[in-house]
VOGU-3710 file (C-alpha; in Angstrom, 3 decimals, decimal comma):
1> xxxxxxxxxx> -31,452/0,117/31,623  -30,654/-1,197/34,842  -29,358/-4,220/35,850  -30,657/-6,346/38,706  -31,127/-9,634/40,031  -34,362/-11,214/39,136  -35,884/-14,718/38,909  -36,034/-16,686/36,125  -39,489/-16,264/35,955  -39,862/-12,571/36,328
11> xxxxxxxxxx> -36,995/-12,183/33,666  -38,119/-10,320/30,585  -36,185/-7,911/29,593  -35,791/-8,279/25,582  -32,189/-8,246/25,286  -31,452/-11,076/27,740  -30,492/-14,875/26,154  -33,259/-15,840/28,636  -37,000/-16,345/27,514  -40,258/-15,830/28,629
21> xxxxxxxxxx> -42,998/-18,171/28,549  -46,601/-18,261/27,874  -47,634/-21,255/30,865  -51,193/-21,516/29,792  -49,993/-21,474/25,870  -47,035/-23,269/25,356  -46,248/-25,779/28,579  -44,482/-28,049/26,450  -41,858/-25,728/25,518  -40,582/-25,037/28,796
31> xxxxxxxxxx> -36,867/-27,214/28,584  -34,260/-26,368/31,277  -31,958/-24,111/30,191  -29,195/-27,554/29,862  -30,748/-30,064/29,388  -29,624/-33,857/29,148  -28,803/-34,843/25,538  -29,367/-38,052/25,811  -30,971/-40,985/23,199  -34,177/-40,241/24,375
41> xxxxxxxxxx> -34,327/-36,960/24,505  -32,674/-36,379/21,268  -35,763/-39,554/20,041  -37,826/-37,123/21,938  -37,080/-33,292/20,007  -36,793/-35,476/16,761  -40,397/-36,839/17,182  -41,489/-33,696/17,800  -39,802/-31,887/14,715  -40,434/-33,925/12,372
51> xxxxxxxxxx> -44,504/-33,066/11,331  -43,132/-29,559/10,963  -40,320/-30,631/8,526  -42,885/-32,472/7,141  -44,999/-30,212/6,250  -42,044/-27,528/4,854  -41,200/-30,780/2,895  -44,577/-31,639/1,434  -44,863/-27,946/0,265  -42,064/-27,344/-1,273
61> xxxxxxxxxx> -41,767/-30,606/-3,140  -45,351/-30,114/-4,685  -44,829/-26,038/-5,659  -41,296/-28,201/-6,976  -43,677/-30,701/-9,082  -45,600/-28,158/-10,515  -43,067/-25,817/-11,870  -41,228/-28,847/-13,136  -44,605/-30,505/-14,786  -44,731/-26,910/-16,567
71> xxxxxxxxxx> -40,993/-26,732/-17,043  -41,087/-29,835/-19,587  -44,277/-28,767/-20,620  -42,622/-25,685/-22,424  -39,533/-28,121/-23,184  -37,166/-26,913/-20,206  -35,183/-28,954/-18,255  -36,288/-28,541/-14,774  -32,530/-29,272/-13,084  -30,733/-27,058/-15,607
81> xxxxxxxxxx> -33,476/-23,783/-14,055  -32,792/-25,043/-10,332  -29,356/-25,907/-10,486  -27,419/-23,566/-13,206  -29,785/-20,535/-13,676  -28,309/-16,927/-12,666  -26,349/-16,987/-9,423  -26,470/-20,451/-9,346  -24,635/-20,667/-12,547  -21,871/-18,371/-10,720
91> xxxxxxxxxx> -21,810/-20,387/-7,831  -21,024/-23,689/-9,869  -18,142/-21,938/-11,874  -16,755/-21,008/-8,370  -17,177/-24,679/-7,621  -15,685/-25,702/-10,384  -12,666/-23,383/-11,397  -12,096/-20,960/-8,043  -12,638/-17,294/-8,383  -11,216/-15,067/-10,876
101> xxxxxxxxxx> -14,758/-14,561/-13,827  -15,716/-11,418/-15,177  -17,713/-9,659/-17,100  -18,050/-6,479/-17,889  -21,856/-4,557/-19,043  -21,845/-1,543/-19,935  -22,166/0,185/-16,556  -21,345/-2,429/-15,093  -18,224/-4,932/-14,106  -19,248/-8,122/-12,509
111> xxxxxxxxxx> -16,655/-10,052/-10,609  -17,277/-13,395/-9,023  -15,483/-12,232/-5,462  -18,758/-10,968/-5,108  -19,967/-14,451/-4,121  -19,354/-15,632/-0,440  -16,836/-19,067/-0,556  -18,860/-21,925/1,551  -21,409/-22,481/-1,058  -18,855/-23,105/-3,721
121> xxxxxxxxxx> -16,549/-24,987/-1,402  -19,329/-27,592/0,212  -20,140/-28,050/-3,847  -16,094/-28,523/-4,505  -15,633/-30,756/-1,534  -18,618/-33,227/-2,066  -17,859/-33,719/-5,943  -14,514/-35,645/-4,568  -16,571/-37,770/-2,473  -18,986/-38,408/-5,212
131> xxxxxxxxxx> -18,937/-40,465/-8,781  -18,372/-37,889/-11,531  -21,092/-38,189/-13,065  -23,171/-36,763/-10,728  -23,026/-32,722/-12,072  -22,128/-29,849/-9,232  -25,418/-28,351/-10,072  -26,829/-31,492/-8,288  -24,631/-31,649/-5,989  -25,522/-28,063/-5,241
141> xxxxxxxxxx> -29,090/-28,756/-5,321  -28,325/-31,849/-2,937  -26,680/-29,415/-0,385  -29,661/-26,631/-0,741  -32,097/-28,837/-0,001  -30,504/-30,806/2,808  -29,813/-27,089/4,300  -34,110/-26,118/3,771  -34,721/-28,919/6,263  -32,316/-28,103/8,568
151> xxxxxxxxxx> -33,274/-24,521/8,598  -37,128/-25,905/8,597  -36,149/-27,425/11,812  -34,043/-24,555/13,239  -36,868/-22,330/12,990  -39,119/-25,103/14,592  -36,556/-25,324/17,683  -37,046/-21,300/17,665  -41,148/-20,909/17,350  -41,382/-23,851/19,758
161> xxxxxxxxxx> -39,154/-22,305/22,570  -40,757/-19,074/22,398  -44,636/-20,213/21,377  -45,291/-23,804/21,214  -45,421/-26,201/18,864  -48,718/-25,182/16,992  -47,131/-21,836/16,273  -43,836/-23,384/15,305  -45,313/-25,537/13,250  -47,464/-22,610/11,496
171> xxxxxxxxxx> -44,008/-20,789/11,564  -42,561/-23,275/9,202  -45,310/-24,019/6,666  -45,391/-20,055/6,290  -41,394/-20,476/5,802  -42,239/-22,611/3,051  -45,137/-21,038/0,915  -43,465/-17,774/0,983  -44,295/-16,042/-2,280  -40,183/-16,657/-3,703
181> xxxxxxxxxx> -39,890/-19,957/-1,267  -39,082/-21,510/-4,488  -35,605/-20,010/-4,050  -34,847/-22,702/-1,217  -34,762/-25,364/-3,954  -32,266/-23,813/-5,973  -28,864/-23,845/-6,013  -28,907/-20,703/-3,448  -27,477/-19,735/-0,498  -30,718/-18,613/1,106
191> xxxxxxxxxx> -30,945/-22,320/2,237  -27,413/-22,268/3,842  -27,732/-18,890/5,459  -31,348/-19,391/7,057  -29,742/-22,971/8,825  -27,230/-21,135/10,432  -28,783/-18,439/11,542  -31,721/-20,102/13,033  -30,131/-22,536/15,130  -27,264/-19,749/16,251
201> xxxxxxxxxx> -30,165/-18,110/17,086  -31,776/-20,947/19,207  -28,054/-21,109/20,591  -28,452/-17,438/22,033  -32,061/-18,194/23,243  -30,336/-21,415/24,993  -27,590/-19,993/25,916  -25,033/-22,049/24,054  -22,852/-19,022/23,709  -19,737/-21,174/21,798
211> xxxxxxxxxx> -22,242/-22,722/19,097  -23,771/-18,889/18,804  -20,825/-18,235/17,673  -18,679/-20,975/15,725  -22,554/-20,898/13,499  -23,017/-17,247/13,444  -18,835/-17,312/11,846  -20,280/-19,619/9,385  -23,510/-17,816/8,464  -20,756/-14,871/7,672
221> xxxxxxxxxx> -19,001/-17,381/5,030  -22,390/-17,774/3,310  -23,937/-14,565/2,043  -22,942/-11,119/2,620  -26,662/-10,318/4,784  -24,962/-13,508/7,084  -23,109/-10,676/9,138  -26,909/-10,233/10,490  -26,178/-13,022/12,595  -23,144/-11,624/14,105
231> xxxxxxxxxx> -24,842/-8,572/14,477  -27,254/-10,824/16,809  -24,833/-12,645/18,907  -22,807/-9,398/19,564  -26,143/-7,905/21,002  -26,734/-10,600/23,186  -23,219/-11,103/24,296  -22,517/-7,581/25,263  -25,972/-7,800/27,553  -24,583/-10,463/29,459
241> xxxxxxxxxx> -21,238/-8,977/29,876  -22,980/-5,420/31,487  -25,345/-6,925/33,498  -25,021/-10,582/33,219  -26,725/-14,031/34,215  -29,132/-14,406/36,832  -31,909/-16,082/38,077  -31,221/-20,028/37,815  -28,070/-19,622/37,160  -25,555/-19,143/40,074
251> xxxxxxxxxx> -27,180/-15,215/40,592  -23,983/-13,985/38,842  -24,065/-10,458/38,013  -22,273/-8,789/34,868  -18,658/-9,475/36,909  -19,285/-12,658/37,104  -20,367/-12,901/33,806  -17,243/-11,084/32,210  -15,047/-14,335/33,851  -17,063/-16,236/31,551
261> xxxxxxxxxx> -14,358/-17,086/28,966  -17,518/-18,551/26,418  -19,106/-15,070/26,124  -16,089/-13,420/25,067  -15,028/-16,516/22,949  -18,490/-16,755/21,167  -18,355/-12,287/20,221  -14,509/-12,961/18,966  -15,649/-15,448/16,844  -19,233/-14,365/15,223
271> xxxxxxxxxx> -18,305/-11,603/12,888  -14,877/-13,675/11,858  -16,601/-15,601/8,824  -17,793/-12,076/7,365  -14,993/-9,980/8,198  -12,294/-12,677/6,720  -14,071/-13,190/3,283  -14,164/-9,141/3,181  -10,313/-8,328/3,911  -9,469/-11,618/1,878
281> xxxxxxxxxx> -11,257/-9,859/-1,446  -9,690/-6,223/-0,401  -6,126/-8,413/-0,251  -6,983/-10,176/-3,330  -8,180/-6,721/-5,098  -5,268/-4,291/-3,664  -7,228/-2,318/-1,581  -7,566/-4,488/1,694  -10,313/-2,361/2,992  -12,305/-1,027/0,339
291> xxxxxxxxxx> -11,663/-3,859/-2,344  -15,295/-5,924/-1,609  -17,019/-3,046/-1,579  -15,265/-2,120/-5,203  -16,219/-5,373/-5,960  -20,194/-5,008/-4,650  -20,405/-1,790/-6,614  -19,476/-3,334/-9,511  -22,449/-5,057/-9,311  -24,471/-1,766/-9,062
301> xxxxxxxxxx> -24,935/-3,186/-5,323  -24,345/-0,453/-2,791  -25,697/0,823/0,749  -26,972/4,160/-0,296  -29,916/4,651/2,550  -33,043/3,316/0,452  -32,429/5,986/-2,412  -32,194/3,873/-5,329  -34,971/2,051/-4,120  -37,017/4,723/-4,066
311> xxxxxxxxxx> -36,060/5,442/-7,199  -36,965/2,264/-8,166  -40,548/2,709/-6,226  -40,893/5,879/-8,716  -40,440/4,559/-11,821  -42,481/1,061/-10,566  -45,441/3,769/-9,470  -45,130/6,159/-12,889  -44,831/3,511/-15,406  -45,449/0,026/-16,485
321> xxxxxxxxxx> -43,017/-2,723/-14,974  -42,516/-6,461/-14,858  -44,253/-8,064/-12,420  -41,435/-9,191/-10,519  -41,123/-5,841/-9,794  -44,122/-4,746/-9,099  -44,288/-8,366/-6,513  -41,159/-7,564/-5,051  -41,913/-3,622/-4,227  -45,269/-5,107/-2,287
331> xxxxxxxxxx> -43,369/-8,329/0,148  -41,015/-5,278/0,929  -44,085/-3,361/1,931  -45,264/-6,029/3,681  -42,022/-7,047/5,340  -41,775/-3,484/6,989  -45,064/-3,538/8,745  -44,514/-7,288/9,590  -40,882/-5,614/11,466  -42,814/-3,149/13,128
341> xxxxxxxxxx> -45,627/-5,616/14,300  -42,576/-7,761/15,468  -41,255/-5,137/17,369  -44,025/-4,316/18,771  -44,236/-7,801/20,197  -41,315/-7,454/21,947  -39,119/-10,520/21,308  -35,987/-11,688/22,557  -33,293/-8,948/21,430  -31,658/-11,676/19,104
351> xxxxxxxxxx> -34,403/-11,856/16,972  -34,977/-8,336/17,027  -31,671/-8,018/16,082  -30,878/-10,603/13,424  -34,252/-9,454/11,712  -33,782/-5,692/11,937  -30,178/-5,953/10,312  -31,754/-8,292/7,280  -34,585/-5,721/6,764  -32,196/-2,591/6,761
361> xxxxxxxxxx> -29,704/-4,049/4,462  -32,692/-4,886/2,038  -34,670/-1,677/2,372  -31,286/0,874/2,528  -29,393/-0,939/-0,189  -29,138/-0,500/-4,129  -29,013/-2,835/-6,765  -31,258/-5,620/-8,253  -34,977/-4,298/-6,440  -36,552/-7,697/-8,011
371> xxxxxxxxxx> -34,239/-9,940/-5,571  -34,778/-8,116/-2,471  -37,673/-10,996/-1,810  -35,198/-13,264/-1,910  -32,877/-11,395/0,230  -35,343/-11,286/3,072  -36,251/-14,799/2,944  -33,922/-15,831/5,816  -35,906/-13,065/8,191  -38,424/-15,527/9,676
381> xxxxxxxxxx> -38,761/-13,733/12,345  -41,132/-11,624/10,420  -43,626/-14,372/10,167  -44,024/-14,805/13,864  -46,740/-12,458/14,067  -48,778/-13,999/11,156  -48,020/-17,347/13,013  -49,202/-16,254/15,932  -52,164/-15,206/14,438  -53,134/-18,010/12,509
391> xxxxxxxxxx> -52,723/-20,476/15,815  -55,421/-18,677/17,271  -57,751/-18,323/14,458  -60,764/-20,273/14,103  -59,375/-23,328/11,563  -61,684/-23,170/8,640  -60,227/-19,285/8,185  -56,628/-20,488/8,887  -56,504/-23,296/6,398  -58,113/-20,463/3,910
401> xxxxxxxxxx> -55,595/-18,106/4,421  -52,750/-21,215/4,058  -54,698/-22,332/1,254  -54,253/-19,030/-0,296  -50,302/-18,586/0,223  -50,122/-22,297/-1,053  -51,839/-21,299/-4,777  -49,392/-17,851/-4,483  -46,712/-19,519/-3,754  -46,984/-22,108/-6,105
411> xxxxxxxxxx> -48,113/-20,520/-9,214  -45,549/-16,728/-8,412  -42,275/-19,865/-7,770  -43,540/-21,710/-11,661  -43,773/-18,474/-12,955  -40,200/-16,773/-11,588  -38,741/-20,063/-12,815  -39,700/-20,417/-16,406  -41,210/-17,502/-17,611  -40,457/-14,480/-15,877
421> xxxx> -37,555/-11,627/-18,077  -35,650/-10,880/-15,016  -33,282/-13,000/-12,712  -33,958/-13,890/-9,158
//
């Protein structure tokens, strides 16, 4: 590819931080590149966030009703599933007593180190600024939720800057009637990870390359797929550093881009949130290098290329299954042609990026095939094209299809919750 000085207009190569607009479909998106932060215009972005939130809000805390209304109906206590049940449950022991559980299956040896340390901490650090009775599962349900709106908005910032606010707005109510969106009430990480990664994300597309990567470090604290985001500020980074800025801002080529002390600050620090957890665990286990992945495999949890899946795939096509199986093998089917529609697309390399690292971790790795939904809940991205679509279909067929997810989503998140026979 070859770089050259362009105007900010006539700039759209994927892979730079820069975006392209849509005048006649999204004039309302078109921000300077720095702008002002002041009262008003932080009254301003607020005002225009907030129906989105709103509606991510209103979703989930009705699919939250339900499952709760049929939780007590079957005499379960609806904050003992969202805040203690499987990971969470390993989470709050982390929270509680630091790392060091075990337990060993035959075939199997799991170790908490598994588990990524800023969930836990945020729980162990708010419980000392809180009365003791409040519980760390709701504390942990208090930080999960806080971190769904946030992300709700981060996505907002993200579909509005590249598509307007219609589509950003469809973009989030699709966020939140995913088919396993009731994970982002739980006591899970998904929350955590998808509100960093969105707004480092946003950063890139802003050009904020220091908050890129001080969030993108964080994201890497919070799940082990968070080193997606890294993967996406590295990508952008190291296109500005060959060929550079341009167009509106000083015409600097890649030279005068390599002075730029924030690039180089913002690709030292992205991957350091990942990479430290990682050779803290290898330290921790005696093997500095190879001791998390001991510790993943443990679990059954390796990157073997997609063949367990597909062995998975076989026995889900030869023989009965549970139907979290049988859900999750068709959102991964429908994840990889939403990737390829995305690609074809053409976004900003970021998202390309962030979204193609999610979707290759899911689809090449081993291990629990019902929780890959879950795993791919932070790749948003994905639902741009179904966005897109939606803001330009006629509205009775649009609120149809919405209607639609809503019932899925709804009855699949009760169900997963109180009477499915395998964990999320």
């Amino acid at each position: 590819m070859l770089c050259r000085k362009e105007t900010n207009r006539d700039r759209r190569c994927p892979l730079s931080a820069e975006t392209a607009f849509d005048d006649t479909a999204a004039p309302a998106t078109q921000h300077p590149q720095h702008p002002h932060h002041s009262p008003r215009a932080l009254h301003s972005a607020l005002l225009r966030i907030a129906p989105a939130v709103g509606l991510f809000a209103a979703a989930r805390l009705t699919g939250l009703v339900l499952m709760s209304v049929w939780a007590w109906h079957i005499g379960r206590q609806p904050r003992a599933i969202l805040g203690r049940a499987w990971d969470a449950d390993w989470y709050m022991l982390i929270a509680e007593h630091g790392y060091g559980r075990v337990l060993t299956w035959p075939g199997a040896v799991q170790s908490d180190l598994a588990f990524f340390p800023l969930y836990p901490g945020l729980v162990r650090g708010l419980s000392y600024a809180v009365p003791d009775r409040i519980t760390s599962g709701s504390i942990g349900l208090l930080i999960s939720w806080s971190a769904a709106l946030v992300a709700a908005a981060g996505i907002y910032a993200v579909g509005e800057r590249l598509h307007g606010r219609r589509t950003a707005t469809v973009l989030v109510l699709l966020w939140g009637l995913l088919p396993h969106s009731v994970v982002l009430t739980m006591a899970y990480t998904e929350p955590l990870l998808t509100a960093f990664a969105a707004w480092a994300l946003y950063a890139l597309l802003t050009r904020r390359w220091l908050w890129a990567g001080g969030l993108a470090a964080l994201a890497g604290l919070s799940r082990p797929n968070g080193i997606a985001v890294a993967a996406a500020v590295l990508c952008v980074v190291a296109y500005e550093l060959v060929c550079g800025g341009s167009g509106g801002h000083g015409g600097r080529g890649g030279r005068g881009a390599r002075r730029d002390p924030r690039l180089w600050a913002a690709a030292a620090l992205a991957p350091t949130g990942w990479c430290g957890y990682v050779l803290w665990v290898g330290f921790r286990t005696g093997d500095p290098l190879g001791g998390y992945f001991a510790v993943q495999r443990g679990w059954t949890s390796t990157f073997d290329f997609g063949a367990g899946a597909a062995r998975v795939v076989r026995d889900i096509a030869l023989r009965p299954v549970a139907l979290p199986l049988t859900m999750a093998l068709l959102i991964v089917l429908v994840s990889a042609v939403l990737f390829v529609l995305l690609v074809l697309a053409r976004p900003p390399a970021a998202l390309l990026v962030y979204t193609g690292v999610l979707v290759l971790i899911t689809l090449g790795g081993s291990g629990f095939f019902e929780s890959k939904p879950r795993f791919l809940l932070p790749a948003f991205p994905l639902l741009l094209p179904v966005a897109l679509a939606l803001t330009r279909a006629r509205p009775r067929s649009a609120i149809a299809v919405i209607a639609a997810l809503a019932g899925l989503s709804f009855g699949y998140g009760t169900y997963l919750l109180t009477l499915s026979p395998m964990a999320l």
